[in-house]
KEKE-3310 file (N, C-alpha, C; in steps of 0.2 Angstrom, whole numbers, plus 5000, padded with zeros to 4 digits):
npx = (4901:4897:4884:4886:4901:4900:4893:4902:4914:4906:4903:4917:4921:4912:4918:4930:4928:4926:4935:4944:4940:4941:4954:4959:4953:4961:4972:4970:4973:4985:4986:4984:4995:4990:4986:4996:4999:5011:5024:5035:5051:5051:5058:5072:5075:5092:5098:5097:5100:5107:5110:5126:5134:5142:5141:5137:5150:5150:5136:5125:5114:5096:5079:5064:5054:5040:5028:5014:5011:4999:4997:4996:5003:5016:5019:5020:5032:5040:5042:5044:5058:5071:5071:5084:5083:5080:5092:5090:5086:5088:5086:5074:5072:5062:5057:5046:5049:5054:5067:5075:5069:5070:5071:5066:5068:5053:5036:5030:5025:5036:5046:5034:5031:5045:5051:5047:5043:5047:5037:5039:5036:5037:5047:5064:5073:5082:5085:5078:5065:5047:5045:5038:5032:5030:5020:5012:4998:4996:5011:5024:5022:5011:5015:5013:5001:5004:5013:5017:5012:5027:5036:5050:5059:5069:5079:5092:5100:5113:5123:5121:5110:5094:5085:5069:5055:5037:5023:5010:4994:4984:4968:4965:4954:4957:4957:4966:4974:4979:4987:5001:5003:5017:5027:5030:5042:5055:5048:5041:5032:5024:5014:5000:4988:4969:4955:4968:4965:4955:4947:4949:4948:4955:4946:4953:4967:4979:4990:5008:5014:5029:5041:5057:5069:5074:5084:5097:5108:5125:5129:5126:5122:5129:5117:5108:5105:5093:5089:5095:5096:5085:5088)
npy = (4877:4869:4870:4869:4871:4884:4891:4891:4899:4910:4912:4913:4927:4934:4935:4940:4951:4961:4961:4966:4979:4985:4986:4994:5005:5008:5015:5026:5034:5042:5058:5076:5086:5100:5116:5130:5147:5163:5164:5172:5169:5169:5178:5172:5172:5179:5169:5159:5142:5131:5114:5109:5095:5080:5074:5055:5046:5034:5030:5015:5012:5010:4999:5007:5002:4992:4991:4995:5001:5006:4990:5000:5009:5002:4997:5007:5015:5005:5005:5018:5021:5014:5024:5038:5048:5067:5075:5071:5085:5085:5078:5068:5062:5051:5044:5037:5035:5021:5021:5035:5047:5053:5070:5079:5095:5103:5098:5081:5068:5058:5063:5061:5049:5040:5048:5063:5081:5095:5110:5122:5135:5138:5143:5140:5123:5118:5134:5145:5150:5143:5129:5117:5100:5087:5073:5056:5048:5035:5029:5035:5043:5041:5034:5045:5046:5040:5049:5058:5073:5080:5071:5070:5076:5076:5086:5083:5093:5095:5092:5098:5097:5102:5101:5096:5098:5092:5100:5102:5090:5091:5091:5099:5107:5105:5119:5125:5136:5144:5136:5136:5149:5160:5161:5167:5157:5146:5134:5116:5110:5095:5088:5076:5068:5064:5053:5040:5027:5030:5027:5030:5049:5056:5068:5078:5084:5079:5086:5087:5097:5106:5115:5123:5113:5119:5120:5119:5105:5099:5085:5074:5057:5047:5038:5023:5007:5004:5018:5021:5029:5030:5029)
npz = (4858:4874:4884:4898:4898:4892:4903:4914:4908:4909:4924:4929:4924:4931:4941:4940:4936:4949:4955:4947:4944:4957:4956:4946:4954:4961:4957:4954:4965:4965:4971:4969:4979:4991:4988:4986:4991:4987:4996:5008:5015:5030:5041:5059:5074:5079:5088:5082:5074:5062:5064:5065:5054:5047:5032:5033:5022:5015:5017:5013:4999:4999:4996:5001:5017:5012:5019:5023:5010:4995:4983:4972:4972:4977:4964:4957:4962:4958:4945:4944:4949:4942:4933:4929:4938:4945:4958:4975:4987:4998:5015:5024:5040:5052:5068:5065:5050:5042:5033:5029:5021:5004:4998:4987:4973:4971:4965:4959:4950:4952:4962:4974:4975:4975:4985:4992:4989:4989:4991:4980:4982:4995:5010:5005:5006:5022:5028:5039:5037:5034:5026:5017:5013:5003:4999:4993:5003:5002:5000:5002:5016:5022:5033:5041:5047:5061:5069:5082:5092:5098:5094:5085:5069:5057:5045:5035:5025:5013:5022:5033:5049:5054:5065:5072:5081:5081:5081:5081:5074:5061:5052:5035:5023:5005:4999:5011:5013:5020:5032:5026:5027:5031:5044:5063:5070:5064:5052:5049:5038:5036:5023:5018:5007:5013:5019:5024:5020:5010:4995:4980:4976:4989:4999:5007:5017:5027:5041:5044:5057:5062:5072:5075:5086:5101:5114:5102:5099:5097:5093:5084:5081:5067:5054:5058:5054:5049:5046:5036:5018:5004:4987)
capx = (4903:4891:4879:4890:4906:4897:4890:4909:4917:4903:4903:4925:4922:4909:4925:4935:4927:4925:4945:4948:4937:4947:4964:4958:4952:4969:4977:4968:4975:4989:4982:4986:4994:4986:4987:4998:5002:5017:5026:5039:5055:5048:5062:5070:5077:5099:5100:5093:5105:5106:5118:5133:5134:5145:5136:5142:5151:5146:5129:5122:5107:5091:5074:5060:5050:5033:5023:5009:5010:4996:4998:4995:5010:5021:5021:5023:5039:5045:5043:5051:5067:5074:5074:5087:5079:5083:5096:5087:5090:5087:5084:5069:5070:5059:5057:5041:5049:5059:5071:5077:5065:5074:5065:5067:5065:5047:5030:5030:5024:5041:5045:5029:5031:5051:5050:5042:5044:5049:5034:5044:5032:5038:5053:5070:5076:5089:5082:5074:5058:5041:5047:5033:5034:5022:5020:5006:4995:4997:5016:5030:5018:5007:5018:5011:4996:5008:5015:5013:5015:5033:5039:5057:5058:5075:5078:5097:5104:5121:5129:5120:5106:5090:5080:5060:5050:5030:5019:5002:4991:4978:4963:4959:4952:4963:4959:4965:4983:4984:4991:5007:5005:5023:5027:5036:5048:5057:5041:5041:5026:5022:5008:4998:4981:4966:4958:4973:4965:4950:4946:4946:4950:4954:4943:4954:4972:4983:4994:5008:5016:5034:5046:5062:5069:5079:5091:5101:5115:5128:5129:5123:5125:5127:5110:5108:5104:5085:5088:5098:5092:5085:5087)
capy = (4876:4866:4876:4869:4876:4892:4894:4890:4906:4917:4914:4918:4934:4938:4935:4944:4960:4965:4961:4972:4985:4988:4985:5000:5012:5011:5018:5034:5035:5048:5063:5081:5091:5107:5121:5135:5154:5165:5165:5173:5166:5170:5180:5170:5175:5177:5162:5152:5141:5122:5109:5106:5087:5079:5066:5048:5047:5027:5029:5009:5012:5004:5003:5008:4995:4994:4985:4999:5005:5001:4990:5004:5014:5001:4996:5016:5016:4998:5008:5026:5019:5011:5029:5043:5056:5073:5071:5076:5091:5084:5067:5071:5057:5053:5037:5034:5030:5016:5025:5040:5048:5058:5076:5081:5099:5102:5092:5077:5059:5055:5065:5062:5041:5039:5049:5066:5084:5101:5114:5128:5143:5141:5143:5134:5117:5122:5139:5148:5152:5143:5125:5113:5093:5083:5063:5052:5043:5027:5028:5034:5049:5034:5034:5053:5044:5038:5054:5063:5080:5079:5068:5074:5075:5079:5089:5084:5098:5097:5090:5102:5094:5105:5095:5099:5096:5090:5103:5097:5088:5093:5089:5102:5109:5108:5125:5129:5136:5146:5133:5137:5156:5164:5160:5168:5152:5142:5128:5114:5107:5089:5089:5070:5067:5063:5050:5038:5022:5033:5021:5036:5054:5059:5074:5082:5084:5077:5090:5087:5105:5103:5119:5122:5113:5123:5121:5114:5102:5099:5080:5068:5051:5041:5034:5016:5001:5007:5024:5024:5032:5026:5033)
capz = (4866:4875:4890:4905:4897:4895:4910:4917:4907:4912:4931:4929:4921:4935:4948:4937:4936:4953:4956:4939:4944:4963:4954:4943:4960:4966:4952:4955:4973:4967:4972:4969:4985:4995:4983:4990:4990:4987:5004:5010:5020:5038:5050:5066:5081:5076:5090:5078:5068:5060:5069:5059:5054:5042:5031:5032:5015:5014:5017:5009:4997:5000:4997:5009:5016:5010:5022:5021:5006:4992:4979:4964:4976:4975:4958:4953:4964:4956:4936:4942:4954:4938:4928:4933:4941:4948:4963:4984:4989:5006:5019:5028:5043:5059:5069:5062:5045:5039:5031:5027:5014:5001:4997:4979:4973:4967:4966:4952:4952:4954:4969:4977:4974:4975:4991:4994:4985:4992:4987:4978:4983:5002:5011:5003:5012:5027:5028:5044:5035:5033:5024:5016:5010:5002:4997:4993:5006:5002:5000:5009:5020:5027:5040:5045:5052:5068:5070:5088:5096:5103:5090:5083:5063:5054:5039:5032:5018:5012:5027:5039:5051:5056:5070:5073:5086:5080:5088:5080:5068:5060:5046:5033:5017:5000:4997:5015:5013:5028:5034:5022:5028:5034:5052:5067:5071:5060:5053:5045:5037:5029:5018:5012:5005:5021:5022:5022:5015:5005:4987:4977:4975:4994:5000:5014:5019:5032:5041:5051:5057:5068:5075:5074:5090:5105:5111:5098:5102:5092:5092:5077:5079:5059:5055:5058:5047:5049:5044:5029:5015:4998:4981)
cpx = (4896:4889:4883:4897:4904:4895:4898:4911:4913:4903:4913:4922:4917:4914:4928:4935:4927:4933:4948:4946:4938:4951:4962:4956:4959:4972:4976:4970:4981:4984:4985:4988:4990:4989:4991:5000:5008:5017:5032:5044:5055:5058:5065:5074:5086:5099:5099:5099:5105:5111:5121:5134:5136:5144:5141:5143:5150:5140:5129:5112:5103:5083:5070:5057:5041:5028:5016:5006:5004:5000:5000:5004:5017:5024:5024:5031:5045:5045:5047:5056:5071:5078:5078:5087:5084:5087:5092:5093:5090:5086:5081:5070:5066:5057:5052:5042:5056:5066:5070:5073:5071:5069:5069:5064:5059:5042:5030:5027:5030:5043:5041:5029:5039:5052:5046:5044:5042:5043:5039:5041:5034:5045:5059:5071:5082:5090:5080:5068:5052:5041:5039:5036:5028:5025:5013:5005:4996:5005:5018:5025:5013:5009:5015:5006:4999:5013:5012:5016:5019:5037:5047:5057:5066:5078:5086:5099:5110:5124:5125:5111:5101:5084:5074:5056:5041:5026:5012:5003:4986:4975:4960:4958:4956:4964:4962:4972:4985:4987:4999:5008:5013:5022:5034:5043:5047:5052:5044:5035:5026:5015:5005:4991:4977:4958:4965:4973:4956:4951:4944:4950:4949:4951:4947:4961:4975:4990:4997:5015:5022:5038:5054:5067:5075:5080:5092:5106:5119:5130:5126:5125:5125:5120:5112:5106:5097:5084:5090:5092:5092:5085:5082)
cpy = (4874:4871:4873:4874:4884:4896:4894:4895:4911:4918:4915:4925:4936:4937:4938:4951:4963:4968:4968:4980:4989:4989:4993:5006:5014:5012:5022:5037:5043:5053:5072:5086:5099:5110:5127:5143:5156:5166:5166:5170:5172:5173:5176:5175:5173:5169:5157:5148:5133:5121:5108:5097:5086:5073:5063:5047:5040:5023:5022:5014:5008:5003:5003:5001:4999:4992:4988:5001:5000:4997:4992:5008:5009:4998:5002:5016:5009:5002:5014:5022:5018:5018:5035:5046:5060:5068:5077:5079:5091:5078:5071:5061:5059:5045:5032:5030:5024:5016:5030:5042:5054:5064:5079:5088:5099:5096:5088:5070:5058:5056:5060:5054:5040:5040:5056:5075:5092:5105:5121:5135:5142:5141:5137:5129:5122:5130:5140:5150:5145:5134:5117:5109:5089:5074:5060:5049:5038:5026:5029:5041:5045:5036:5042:5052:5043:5044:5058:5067:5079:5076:5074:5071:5081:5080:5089:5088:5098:5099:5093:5096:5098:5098:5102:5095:5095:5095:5103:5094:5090:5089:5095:5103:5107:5113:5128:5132:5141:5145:5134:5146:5156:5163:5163:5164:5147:5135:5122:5109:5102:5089:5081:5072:5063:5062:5044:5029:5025:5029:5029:5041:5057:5066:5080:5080:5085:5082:5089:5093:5103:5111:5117:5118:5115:5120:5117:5111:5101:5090:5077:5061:5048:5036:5027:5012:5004:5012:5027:5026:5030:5030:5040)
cpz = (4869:4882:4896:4906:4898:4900:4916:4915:4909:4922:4932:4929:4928:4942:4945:4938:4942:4956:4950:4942:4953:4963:4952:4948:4963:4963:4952:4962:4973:4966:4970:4974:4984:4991:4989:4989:4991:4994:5002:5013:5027:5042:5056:5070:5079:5079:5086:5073:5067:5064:5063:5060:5046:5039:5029:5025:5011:5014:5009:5007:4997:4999:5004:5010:5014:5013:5023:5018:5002:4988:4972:4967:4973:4966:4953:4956:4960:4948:4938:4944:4949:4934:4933:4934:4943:4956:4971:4983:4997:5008:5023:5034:5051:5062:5067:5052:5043:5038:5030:5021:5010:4999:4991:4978:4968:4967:4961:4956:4953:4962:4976:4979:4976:4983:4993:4991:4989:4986:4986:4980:4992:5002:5007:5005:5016:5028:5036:5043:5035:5027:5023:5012:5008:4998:4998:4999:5006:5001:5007:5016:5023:5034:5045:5049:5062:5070:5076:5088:5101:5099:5088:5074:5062:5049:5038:5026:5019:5018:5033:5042:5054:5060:5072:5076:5085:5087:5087:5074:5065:5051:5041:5026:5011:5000:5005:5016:5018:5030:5032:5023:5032:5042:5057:5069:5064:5058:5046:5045:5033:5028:5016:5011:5012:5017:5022:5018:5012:5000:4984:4978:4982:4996:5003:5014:5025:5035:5045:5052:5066:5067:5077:5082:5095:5111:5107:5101:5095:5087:5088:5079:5070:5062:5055:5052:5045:5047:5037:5022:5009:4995:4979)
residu = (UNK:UNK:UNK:UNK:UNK:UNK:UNK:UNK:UNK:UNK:UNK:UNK:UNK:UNK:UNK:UNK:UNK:UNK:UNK:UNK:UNK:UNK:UNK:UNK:UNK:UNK:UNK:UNK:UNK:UNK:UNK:UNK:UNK:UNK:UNK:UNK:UNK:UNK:UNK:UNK:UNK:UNK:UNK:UNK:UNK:UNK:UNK:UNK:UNK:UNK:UNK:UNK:UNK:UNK:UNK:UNK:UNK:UNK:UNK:UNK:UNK:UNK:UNK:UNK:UNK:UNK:UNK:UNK:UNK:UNK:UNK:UNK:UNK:UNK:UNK:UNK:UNK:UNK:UNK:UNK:UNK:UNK:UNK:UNK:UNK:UNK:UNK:UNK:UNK:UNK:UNK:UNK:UNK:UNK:UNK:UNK:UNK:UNK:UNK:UNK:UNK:UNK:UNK:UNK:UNK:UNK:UNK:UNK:UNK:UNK:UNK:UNK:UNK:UNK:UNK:UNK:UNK:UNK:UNK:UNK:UNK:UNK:UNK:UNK:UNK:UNK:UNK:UNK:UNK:UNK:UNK:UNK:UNK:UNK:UNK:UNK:UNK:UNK:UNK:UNK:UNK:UNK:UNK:UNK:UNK:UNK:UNK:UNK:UNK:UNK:UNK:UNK:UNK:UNK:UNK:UNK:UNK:UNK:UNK:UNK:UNK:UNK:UNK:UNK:UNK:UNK:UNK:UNK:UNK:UNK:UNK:UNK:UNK:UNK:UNK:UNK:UNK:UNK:UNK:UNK:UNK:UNK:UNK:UNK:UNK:UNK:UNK:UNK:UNK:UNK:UNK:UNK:UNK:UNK:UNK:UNK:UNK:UNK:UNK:UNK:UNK:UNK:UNK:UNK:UNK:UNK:UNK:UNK:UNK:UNK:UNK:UNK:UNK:UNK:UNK:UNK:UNK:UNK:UNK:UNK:UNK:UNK:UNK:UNK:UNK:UNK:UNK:UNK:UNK:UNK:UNK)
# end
């Protein structure tokens, strides 16, 4: 090989690497949720009660849009969607996302990438107690960044609809499960990795903490074209 050829494969390879060696950080992106304590299903008040709502039996499947998500995210979700995982035990929805995320029991790569994974050590879904959800940062929980106090977040089970009012945000520890302590009013906690574009093993966790909200009405409109729910 003559020294111009050479000198032409060696300056490739020095563009290639830097490319390879960013592909490869974001494949470390999925992270492992807030670690939590045994909890109790928390007490409310009798008045307390879900709204009855009867799911549209035509709901269209879809997927989410991904215009946030990373790269490493979407191609995990393009490998699971294919295989036939467990069936949501929920449709967690809020205007802030796309669609309808689906909530799977328990925490797994699939969950956590497909759409987002009921921690089994807190309250059940559709419940009165203490209820926690978690999903990677760079996926479908991205959206938790645009999330305000007042916001309305709604927890569909088995036909019935629990609507939740956003009463803060917050930044803390992994170890800090406090936050998953037993609470007076009906809570529902989402859980992601923090910061939200970190290169790397995220330090800190994204919290966003909504109450059960009162009055209830009994009204549901069917979700629109933008709300339906994907796999």
């Amino acid at each position: 090989m003559r020294a111009p050829e050479r000198t032409c494969w060696i300056l490739a390879a020095l563009c290639v690497l830097p490319w390879a060696a960013a592909t490869g950080g974001r494949s470390l992106l999925a992270q492992t949720p807030l670690a939590v304590p045994q909890t109790t299903t928390a007490s409310a008040p009798a008045s307390v009660a879900p709204v009855a709502n009867a799911l549209v039996p035509d709901q269209t499947v879809v997927g989410p849009v991904m215009t946030e998500w990373s790269n490493a995210r979407r191609s995990a979700f393009g490998r699971l969607v294919e295989w036939a995982g467990p069936v949501p035990i929920a449709t967690l929805r809020s205007e802030r996302f796309s669609r309808g995320v689906p909530v799977y029991a328990g925490v797994s790569e699939f969950s956590m990438t497909i759409g987002a994974g009921h921690l089994s050590e807190t309250s059940a879904v559709g419940s009165n107690g203490h209820i926690a959800i978690t999903a990677h940062r760079d996926g479908t929980f991205r959206a938790l960044k645009d999330m305000r106090v007042g916001d309305t977040l709604e927890l569909e089970v088995e036909g019935t609809l629990w609507k939740y009012r956003i009463s803060r945000t917050l930044i803390v520890a992994p170890e800090d499960t406090e936050i998953l302590a037993p609470t007076r009013q009906p809570t529902l906690t989402l859980i992601t990795c923090y910061p939200f574009f970190f290169v790397g093993k995220a330090p800190q966790r994204y919290i966003v903490q909504a109450e059960l909200a009162l009055p209830i009405t009994a009204s549901h409109q069917p979700p629109s074209r933008n709300q339906e729910i994907y796999p």
